[in-house]
N, CA, C and O atoms as CSV, one atom per row, in Angstrom:
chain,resi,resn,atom,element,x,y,z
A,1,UNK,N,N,88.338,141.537,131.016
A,1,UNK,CA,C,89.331,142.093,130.137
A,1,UNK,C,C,90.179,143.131,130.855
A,1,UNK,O,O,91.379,143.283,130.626
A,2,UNK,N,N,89.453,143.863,131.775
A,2,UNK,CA,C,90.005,144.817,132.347
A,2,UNK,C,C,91.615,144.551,133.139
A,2,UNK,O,O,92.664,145.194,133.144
A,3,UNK,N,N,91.172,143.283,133.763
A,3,UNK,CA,C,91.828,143.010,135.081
A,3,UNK,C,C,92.924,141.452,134.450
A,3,UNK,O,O,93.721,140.958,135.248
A,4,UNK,N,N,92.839,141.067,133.504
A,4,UNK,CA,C,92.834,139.591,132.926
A,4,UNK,C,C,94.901,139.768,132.904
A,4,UNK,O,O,95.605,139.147,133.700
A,5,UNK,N,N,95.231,140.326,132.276
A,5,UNK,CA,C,96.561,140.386,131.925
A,5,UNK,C,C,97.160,141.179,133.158
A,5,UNK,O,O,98.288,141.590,132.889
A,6,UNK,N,N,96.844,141.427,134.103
A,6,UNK,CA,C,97.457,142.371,135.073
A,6,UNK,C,C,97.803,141.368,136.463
A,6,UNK,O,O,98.475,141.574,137.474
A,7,UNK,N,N,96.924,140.083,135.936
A,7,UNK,CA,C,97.048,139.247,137.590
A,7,UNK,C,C,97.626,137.775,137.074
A,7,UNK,O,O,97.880,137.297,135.969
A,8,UNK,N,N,97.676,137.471,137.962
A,8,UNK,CA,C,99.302,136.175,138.391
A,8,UNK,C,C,98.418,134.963,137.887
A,8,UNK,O,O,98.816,134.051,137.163
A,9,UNK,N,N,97.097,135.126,138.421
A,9,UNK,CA,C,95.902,133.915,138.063
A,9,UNK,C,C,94.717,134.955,137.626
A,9,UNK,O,O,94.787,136.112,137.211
A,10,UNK,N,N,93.661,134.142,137.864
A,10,UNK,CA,C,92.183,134.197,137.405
A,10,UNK,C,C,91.502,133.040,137.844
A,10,UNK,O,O,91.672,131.903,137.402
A,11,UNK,N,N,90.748,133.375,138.706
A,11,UNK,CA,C,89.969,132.462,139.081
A,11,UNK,C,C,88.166,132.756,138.514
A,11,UNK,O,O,87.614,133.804,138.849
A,12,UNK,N,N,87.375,131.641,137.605
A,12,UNK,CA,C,86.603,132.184,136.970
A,12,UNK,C,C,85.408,131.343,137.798
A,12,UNK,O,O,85.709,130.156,137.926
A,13,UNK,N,N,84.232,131.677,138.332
A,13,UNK,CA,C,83.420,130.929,139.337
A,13,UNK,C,C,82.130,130.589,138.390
A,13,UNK,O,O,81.495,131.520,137.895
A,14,UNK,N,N,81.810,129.411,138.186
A,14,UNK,CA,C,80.834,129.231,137.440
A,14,UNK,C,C,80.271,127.587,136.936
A,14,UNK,O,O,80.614,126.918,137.910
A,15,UNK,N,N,79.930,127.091,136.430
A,15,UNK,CA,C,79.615,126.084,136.048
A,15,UNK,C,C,80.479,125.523,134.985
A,15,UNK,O,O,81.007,126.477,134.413
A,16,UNK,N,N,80.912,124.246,134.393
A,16,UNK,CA,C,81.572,123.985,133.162
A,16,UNK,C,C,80.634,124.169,131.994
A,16,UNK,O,O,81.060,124.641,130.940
A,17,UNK,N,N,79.440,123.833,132.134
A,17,UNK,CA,C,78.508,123.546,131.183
A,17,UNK,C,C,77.797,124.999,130.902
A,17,UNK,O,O,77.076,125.019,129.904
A,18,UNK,N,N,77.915,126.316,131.711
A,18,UNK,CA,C,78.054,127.414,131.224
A,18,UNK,C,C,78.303,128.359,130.071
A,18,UNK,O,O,79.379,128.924,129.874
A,19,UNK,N,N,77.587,128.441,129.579
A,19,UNK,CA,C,78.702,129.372,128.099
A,19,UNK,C,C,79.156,130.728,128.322
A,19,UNK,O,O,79.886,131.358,127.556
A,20,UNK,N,N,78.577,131.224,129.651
A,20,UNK,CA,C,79.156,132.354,129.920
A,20,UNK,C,C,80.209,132.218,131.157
A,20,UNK,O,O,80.571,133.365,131.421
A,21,UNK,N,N,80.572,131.688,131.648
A,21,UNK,CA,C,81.575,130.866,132.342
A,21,UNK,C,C,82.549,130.454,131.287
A,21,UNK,O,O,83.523,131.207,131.275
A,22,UNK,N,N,82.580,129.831,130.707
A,22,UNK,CA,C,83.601,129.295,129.380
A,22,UNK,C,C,83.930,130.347,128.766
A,22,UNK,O,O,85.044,130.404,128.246
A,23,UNK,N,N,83.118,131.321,128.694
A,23,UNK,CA,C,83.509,132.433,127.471
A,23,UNK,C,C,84.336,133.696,128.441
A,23,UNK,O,O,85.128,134.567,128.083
A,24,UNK,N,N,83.764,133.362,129.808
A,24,UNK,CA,C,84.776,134.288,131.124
A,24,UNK,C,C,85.863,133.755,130.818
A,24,UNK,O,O,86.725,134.436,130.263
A,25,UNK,N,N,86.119,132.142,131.166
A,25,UNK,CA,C,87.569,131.971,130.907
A,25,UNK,C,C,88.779,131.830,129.607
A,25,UNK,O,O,89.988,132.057,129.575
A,26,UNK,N,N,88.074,131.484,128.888
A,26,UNK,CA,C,88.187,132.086,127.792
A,26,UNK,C,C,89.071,133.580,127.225
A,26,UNK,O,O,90.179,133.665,126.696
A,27,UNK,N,N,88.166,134.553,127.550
A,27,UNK,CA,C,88.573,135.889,127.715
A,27,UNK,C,C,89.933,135.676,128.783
A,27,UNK,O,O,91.111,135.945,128.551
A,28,UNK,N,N,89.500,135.264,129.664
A,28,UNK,CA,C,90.997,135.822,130.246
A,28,UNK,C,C,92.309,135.326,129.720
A,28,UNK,O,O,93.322,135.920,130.089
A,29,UNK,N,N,92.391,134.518,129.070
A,29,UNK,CA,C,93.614,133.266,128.668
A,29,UNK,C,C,93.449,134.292,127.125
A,29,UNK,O,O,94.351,135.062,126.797
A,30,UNK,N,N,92.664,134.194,126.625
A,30,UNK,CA,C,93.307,135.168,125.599
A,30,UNK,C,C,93.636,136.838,125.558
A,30,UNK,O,O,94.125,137.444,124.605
A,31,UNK,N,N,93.258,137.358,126.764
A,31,UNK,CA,C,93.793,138.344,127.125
A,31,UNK,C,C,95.274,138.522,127.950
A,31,UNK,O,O,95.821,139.569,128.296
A,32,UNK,N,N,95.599,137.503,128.085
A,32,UNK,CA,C,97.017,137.371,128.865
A,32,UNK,C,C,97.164,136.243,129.930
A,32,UNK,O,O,98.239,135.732,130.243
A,33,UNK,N,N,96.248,135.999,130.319
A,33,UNK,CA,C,96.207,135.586,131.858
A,33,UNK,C,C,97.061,133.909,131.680
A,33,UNK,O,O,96.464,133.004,131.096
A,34,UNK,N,N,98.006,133.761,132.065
A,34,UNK,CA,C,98.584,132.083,132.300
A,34,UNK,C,C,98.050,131.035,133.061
A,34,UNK,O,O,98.309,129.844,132.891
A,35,UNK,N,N,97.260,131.531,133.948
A,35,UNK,CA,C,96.964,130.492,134.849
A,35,UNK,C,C,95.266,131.033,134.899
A,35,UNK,O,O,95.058,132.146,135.382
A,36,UNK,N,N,94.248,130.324,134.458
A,36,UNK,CA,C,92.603,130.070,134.674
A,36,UNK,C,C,92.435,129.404,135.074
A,36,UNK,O,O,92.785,128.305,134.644
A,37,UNK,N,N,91.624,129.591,136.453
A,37,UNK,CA,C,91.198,127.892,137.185
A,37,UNK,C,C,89.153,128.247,136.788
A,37,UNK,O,O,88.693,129.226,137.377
A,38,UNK,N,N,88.648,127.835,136.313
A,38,UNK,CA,C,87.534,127.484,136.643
A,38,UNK,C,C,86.380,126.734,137.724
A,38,UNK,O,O,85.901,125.727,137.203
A,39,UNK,N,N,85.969,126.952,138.789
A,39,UNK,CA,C,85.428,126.537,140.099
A,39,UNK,C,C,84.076,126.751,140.148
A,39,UNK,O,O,83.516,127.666,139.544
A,40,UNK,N,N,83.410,125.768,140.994
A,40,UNK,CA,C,82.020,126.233,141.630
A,40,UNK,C,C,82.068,126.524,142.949
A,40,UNK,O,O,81.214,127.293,143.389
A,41,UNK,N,N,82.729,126.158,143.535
A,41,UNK,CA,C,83.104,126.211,145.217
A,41,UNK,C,C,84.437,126.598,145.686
A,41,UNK,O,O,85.323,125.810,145.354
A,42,UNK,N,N,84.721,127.388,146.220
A,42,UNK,CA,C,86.005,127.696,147.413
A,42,UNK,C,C,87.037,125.934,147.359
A,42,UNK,O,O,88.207,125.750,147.023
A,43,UNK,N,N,86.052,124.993,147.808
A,43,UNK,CA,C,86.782,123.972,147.902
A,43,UNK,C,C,87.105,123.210,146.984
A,43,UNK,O,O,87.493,122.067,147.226
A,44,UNK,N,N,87.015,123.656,145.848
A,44,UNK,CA,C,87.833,123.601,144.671
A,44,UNK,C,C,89.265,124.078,143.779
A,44,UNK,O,O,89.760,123.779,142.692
A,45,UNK,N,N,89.655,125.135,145.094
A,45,UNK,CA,C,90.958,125.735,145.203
A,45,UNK,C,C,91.783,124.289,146.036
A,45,UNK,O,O,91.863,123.802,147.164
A,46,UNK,N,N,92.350,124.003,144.470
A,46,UNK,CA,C,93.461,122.407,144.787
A,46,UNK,C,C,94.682,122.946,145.408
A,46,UNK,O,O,95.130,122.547,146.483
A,47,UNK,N,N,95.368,124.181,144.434
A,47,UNK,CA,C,96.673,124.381,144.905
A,47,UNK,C,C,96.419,126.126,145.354
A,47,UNK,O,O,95.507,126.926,145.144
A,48,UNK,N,N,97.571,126.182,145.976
A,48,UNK,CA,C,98.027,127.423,146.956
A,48,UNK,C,C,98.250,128.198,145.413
A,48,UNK,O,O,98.909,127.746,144.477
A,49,UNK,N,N,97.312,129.808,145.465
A,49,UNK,CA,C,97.699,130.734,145.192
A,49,UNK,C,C,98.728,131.992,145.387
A,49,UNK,O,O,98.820,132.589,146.460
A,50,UNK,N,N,99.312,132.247,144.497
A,50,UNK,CA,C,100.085,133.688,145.171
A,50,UNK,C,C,100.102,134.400,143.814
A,50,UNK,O,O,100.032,134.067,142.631
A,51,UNK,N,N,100.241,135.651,144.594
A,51,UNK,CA,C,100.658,137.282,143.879
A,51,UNK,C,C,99.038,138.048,143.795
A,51,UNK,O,O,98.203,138.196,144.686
A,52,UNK,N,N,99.014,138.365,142.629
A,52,UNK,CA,C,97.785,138.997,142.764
A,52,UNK,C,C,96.610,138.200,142.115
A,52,UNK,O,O,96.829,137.943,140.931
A,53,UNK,N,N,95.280,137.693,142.651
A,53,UNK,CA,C,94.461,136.827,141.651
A,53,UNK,C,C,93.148,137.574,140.962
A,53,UNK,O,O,92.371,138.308,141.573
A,54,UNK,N,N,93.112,137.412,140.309
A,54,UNK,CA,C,91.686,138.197,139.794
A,54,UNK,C,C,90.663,137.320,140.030
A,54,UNK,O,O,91.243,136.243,140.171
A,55,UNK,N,N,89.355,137.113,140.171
A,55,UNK,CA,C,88.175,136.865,140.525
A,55,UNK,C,C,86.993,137.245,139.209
A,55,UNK,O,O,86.750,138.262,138.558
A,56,UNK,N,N,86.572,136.176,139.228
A,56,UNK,CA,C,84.906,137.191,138.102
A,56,UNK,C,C,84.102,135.692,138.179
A,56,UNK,O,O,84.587,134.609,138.506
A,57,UNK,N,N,82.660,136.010,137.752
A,57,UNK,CA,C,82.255,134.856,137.940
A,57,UNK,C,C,80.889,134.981,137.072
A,57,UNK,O,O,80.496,136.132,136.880
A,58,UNK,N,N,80.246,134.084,136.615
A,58,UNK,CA,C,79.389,133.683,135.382
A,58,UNK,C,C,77.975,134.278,136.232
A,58,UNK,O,O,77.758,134.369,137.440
A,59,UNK,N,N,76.902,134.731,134.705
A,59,UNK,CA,C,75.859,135.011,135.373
A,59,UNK,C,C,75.055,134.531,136.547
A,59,UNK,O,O,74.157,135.148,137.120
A,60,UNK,N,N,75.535,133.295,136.825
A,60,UNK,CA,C,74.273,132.927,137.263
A,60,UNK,C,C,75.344,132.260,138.695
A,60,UNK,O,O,74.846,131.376,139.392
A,61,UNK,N,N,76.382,132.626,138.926
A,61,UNK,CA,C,77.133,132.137,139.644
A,61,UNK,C,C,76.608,133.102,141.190
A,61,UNK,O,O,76.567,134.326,141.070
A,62,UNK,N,N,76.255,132.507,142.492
A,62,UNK,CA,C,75.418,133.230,143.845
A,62,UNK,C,C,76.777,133.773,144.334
A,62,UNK,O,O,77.897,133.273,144.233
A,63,UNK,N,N,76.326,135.071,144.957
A,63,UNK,CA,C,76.902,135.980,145.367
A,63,UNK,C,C,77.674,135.278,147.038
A,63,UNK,O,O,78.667,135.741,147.599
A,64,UNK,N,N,77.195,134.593,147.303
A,64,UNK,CA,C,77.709,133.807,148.297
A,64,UNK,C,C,79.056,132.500,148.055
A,64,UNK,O,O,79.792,131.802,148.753
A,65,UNK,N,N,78.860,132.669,147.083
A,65,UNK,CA,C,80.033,131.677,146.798
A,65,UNK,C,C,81.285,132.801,146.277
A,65,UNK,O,O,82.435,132.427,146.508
A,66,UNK,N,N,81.167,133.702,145.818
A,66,UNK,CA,C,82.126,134.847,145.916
A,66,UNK,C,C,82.852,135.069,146.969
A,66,UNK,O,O,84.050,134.859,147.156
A,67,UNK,N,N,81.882,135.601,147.789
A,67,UNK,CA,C,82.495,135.827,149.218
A,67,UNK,C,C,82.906,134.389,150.152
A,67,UNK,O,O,83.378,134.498,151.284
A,68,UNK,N,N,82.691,133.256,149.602
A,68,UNK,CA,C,83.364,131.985,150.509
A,68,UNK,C,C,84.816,132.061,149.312
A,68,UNK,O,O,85.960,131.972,149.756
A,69,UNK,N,N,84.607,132.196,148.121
A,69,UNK,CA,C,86.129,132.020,147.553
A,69,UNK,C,C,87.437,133.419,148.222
A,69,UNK,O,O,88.583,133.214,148.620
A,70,UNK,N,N,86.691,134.756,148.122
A,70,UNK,CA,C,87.476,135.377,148.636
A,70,UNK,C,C,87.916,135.167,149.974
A,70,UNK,O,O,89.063,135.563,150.186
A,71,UNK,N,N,87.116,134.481,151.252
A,71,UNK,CA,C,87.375,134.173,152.292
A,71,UNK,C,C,88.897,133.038,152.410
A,71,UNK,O,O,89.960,133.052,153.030
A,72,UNK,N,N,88.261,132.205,151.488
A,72,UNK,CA,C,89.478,130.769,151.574
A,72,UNK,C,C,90.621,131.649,151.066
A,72,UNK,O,O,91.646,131.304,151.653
A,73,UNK,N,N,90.875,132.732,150.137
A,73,UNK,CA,C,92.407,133.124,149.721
A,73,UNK,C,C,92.425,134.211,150.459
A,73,UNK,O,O,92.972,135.189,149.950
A,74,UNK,N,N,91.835,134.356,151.867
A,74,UNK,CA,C,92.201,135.369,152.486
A,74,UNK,C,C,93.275,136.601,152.104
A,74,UNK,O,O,94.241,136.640,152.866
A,75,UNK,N,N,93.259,137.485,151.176
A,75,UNK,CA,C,94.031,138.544,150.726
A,75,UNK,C,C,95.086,139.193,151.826
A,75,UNK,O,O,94.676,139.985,152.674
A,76,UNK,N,N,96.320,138.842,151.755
A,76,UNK,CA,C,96.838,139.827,152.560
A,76,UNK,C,C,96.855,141.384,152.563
A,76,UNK,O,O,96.991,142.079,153.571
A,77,UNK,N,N,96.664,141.920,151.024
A,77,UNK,CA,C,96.737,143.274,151.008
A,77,UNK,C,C,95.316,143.747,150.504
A,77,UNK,O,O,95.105,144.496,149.550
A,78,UNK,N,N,94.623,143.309,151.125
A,78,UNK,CA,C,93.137,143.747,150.519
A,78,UNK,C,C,92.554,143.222,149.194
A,78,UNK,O,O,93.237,142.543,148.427
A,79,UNK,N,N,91.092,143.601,148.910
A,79,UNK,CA,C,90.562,143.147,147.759
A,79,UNK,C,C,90.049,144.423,147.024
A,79,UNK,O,O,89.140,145.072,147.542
A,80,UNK,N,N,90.684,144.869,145.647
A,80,UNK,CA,C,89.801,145.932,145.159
A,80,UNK,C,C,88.704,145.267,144.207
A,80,UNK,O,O,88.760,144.204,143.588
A,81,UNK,N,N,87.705,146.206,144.282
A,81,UNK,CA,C,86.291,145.307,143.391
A,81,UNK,C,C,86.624,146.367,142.268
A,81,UNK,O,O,86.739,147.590,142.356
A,82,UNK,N,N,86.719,145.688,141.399
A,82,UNK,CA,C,86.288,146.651,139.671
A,82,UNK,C,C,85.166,145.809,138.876
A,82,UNK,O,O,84.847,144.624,138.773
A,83,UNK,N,N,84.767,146.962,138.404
A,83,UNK,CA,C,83.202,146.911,138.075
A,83,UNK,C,C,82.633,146.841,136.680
A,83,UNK,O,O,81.736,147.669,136.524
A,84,UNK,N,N,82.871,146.145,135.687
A,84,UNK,CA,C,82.842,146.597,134.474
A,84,UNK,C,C,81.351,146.715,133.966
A,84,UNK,O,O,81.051,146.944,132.794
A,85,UNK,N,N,80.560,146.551,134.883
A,85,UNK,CA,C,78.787,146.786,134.290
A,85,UNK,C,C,78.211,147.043,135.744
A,85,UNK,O,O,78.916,146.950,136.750
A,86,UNK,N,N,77.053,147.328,135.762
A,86,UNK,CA,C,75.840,147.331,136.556
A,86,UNK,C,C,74.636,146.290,136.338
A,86,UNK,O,O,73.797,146.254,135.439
A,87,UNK,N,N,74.825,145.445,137.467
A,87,UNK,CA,C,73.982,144.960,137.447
A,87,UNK,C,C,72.351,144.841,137.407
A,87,UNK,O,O,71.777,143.858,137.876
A,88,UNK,N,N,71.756,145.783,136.887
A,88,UNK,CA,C,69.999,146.552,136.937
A,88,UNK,C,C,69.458,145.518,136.179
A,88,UNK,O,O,68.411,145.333,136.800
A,89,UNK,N,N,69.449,144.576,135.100
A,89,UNK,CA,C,69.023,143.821,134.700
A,89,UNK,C,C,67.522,143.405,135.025
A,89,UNK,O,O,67.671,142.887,136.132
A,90,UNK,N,N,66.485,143.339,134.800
A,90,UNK,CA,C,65.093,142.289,135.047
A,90,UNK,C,C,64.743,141.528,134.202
A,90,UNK,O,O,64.478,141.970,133.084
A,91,UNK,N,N,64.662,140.487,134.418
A,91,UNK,CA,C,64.654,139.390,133.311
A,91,UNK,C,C,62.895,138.546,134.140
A,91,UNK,O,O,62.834,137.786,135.105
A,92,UNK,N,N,61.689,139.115,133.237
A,92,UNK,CA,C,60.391,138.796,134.212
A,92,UNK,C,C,60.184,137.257,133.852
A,92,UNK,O,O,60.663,136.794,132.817
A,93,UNK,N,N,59.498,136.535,134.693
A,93,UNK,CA,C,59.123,135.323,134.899
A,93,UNK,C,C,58.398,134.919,133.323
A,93,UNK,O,O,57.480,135.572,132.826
A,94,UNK,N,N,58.997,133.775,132.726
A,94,UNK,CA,C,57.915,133.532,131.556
A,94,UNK,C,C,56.031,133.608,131.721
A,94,UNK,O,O,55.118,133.463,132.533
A,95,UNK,N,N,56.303,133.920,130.405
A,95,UNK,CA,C,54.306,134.417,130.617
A,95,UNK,C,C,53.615,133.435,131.088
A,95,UNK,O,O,52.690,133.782,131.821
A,96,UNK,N,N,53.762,132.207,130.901
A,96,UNK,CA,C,52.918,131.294,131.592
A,96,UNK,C,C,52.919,131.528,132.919
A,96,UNK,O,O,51.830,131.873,133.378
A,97,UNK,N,N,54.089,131.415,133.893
A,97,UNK,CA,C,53.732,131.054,135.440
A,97,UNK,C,C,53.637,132.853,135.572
A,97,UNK,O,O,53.486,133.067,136.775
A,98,UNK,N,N,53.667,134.159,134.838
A,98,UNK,CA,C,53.074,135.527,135.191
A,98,UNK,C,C,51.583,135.186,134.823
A,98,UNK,O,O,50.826,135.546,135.724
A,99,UNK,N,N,50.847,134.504,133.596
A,99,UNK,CA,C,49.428,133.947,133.962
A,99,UNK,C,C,48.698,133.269,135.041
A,99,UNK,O,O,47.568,133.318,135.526
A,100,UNK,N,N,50.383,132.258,135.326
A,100,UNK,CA,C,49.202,131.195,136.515
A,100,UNK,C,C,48.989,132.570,137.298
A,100,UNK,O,O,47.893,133.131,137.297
A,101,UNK,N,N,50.179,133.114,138.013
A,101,UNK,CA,C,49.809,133.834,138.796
A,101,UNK,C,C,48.642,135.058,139.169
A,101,UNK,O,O,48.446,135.591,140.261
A,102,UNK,N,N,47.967,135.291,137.895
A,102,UNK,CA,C,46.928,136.045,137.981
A,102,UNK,C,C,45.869,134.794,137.732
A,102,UNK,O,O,44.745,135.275,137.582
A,103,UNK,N,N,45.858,133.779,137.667
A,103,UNK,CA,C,44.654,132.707,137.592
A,103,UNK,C,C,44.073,131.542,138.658
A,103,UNK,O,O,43.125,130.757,138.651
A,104,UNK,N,N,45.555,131.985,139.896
A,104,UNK,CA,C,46.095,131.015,140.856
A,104,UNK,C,C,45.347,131.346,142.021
A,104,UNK,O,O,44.831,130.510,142.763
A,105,UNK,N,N,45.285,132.908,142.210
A,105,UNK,CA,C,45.266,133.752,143.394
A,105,UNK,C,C,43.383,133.938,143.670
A,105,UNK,O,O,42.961,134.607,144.613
């Protein structure tokens, strides 16, 4: 929301079958944004970007595919990161395989 109406695109990194991916892009198109591409990979950038693009990407979307999308649109004037949460989250293993594991060992 922060960043959605301020940039030329939006590129949203995530799965289709996502609901938090859908609901990223989503948000941005109804916050302003004209152009949402939705991607899992860098090599899913079909056409040439320009101006300024915004970036965000679904929970479960690897931190490595971030940094290969920012690589392929190589930024001429830098990349600022804005931050709208902290990631601290622990989400523990369901109780079954936290049982095997005390029944395993």
């Amino acid at each position: 929301m922060q960043i959605a109406s301020k940039v030329d695109a939006m590129i949203v990194v995530g799965s289709a079958n996502s609901s938090n991916t859908v609901a990223l892009a989503k948000l941005a198109k109804d916050e302003g944004c004209q152009k949402v591409l939705r991607i899992n990979s860098a090599e899913e950038i079909s056409e040439p970007l320009t101006g300024v693009i915004g970036l965000t990407a679904g929970a479960s979307a690897p931190d490595e595919i971030v940094t290969d999308i920012i690589r392929a649109l190589s930024p001429r004037d830098g990349v600022e990161e804005i931050r709208a949460t902290d990631e601290d989250e622990y989400f523990p293993p369901p109780r079954n395989l936290r049982n095997c594991k005390k029944r395993c060992h």
